[in-house]
C-alpha positions in Angstrom: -7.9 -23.8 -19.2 -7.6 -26.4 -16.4 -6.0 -30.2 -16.3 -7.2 -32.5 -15.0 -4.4 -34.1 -12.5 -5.6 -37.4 -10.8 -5.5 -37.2 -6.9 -5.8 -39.5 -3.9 -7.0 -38.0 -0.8 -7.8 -40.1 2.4 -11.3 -40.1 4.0 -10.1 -37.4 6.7 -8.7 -35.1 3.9 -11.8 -35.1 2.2 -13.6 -34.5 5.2 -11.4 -31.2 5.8 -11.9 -30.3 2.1 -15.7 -30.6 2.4 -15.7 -29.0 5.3 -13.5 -25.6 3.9 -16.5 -25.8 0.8 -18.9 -25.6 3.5 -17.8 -22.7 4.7 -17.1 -21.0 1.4 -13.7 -21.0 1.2 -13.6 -22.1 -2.6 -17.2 -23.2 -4.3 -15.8 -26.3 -4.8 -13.4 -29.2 -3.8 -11.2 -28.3 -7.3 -11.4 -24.4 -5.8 -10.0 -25.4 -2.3 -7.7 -27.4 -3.8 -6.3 -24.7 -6.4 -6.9 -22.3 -3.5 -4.4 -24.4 -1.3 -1.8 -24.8 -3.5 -1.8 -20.8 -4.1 -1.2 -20.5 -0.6 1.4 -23.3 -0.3 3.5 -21.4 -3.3 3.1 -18.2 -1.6 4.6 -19.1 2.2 7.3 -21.4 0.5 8.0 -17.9 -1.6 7.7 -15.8 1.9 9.9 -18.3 3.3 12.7 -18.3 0.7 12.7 -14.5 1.4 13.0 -14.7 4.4 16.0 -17.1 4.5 17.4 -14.4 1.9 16.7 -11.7 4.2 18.4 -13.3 7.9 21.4 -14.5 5.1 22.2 -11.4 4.2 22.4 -9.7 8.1 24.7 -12.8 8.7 27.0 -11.7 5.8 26.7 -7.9 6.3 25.3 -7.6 10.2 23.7 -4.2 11.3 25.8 -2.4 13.4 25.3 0.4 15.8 25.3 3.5 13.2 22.3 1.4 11.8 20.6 1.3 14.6 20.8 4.9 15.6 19.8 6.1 11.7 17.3 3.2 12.4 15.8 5.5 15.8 16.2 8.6 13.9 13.7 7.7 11.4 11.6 6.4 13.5 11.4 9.2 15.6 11.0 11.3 13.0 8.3 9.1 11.5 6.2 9.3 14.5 6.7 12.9 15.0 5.4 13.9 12.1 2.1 11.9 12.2 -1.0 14.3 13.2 -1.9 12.3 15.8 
């Protein structure tokens, strides 16, 4: 079930939104719309992570014996691949 949510867009917007239809991004301007909004959600989510992520090094930075573990695996990583 949708809702209808009453929405101003200027002439420009509209022209963007037709155009992203157009292309077949979303069947319709509702589906861009709704489309959009998913992808807002999402990179304010990635975002939030993000800031939880570079918080946490500030509290508790890597050190050295990280980055050596850090090697090691990737070493190992690589040298077991088939290539």
């Amino acid at each position: 079930m949708t809702t209808p949510v009453p929405t101003r867009f200027t002439d420009d917007e509209l022209t963007i939104i037709d155009a992203l239809v157009a292309e077949g991004i979303g069947e319709s301007r509702s589906a861009v719309i709704r489309r959009g909004v998913h992808h807002l959600a999402d990179a304010v989510r990635r975002a939030r992570v993000g800031t939880t992520i570079a918080e946490s090094y500030r509290v508790v930075p890597q050190t050295a014996e990280d980055d050596e573990l850090a090697l090691s695996s990737a070493i190992a990583l690589t040298e077991a691949e088939p290539w």
